[in-house]
C-alpha positions as CSV (number, residue, x, y, z in Angstrom):
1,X,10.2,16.1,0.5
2,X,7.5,15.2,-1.5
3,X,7.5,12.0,-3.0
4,X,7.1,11.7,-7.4
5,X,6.3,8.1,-9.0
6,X,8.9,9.4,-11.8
7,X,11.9,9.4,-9.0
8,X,11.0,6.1,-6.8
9,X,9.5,3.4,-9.4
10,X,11.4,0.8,-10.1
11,X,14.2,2.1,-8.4
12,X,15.5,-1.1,-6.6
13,X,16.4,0.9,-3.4
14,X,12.5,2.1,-3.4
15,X,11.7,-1.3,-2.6
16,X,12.7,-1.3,1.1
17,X,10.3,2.3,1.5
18,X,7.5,2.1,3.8
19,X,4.1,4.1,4.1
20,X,4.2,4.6,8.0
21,X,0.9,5.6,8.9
22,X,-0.3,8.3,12.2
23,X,-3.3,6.5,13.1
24,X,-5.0,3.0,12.6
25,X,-7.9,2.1,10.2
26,X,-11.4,1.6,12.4
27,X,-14.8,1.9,11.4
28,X,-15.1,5.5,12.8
29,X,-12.0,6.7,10.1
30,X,-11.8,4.3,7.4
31,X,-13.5,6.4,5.2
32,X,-10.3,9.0,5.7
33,X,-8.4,5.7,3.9
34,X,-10.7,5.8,1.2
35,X,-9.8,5.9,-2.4
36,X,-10.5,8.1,-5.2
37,X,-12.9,5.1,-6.5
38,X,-14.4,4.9,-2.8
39,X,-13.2,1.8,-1.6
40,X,-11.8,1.9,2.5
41,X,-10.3,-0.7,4.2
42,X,-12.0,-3.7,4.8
43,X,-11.1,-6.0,9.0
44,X,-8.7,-8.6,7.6
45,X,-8.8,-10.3,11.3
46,X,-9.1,-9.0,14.9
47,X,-6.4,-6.2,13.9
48,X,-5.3,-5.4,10.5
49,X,-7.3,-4.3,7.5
50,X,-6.9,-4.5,3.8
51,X,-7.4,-2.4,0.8
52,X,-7.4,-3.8,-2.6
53,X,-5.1,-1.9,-4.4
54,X,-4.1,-3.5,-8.0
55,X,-6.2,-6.6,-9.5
56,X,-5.6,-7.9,-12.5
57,X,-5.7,-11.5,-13.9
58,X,-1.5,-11.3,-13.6
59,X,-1.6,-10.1,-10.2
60,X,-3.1,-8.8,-7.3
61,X,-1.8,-6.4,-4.3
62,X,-3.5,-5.7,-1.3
63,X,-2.5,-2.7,1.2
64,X,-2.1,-4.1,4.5
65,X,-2.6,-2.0,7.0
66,X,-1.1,-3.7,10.6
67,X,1.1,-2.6,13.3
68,X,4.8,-3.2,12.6
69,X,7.1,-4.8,14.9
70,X,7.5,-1.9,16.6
71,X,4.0,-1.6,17.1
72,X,3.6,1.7,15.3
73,X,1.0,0.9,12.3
74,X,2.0,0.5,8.3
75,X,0.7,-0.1,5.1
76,X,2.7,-3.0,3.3
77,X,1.2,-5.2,0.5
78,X,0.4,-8.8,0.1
79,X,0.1,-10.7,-3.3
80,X,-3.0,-12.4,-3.3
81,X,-5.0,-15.7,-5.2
82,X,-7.9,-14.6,-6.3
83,X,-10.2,-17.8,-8.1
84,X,-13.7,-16.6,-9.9
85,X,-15.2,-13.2,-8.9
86,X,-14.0,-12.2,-5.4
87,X,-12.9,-15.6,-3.6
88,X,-9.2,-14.9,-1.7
89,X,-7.8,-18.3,-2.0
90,X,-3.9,-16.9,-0.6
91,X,-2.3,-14.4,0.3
92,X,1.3,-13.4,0.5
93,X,4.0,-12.3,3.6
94,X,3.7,-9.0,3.8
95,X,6.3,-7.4,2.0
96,X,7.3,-3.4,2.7
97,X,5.0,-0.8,0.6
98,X,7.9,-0.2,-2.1
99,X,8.6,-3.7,-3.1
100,X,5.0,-4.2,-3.8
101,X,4.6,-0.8,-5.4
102,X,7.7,-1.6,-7.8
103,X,5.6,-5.2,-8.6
104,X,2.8,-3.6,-9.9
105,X,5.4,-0.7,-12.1
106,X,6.3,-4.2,-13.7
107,X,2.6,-5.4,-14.7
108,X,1.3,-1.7,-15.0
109,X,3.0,1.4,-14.9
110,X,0.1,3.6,-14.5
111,X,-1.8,1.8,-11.8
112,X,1.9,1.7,-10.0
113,X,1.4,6.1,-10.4
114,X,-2.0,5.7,-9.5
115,X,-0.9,3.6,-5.8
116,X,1.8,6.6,-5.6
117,X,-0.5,9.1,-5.8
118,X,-2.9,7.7,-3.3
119,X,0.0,7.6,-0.4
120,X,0.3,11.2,-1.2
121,X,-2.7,11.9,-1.0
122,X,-3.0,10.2,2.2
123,X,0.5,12.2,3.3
124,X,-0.9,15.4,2.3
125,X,-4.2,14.5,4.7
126,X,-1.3,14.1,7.6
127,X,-1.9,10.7,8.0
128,X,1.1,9.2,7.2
129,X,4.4,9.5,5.9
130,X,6.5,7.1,3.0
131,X,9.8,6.6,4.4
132,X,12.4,6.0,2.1
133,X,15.6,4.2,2.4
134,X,18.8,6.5,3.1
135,X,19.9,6.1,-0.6
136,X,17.1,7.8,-1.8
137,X,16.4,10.7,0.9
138,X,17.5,14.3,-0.7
């Protein structure tokens, strides 16, 4: 199925979704991550990696790409503090890629279309999938 921004945004169902990635960021492929604006994600520690994905003075989302508790690797977001230029002063739980998708539809609809069309482009590249709750599967 291929996912639309017009049927999952702000649908409160889309909020437990989750982009489910086939392989983990590294230095050798994190330029297959990149976005249209070239930015790839970034080592957050010893194993997961960011993306910034919305900032604005309101709010900011990071993708947060980690290995779930199942040990197959994700992208969920993190609302993060952001004081002066660049200086990450706190960051969020990690909350599942729809929830923090649906955020951003409230501050910005078309950056929240914009983050929707970047996981499909990433889907169409085969390197991942959006899972979506059984209330919204067709």
């Amino acid at each position: 199925m291929r996912i639309t921004a017009d049927m999952l945004l702000g649908n409160p169902a889309f909020a437990n979704a989750i982009f489910m990635l086939n392989q983990a960021p590294s230095e050798a492929t994190k330029q297959d991550f990149a976005t249209v604006s070239g930015l790839t994600p970034e080592p957050l520690d010893d194993l997961a990696w960011f993306l910034p994905a919305f900032l604005n003075p309101a709010y900011n989302l990071f993708f947060i790409f980690a290995p779930n508790v199942n040990g197959q690797w994700a992208i969920s977001c993190s609302q993060v503090q952001i004081e002066g230029e660049n200086q990450i002063v706190g960051m969020s739980e990690t909350v599942p890629t729809g929830m923090g998708l649906n955020a951003v539809n409230m501050v910005d609809p078309t950056a929240a279309i914009t983050l929707v069309s970047y996981l499909t482009t990433l889907e169409a590249k085969g390197m991942g999938k959006l899972v979506l709750p059984p209330e919204l599967r067709a």
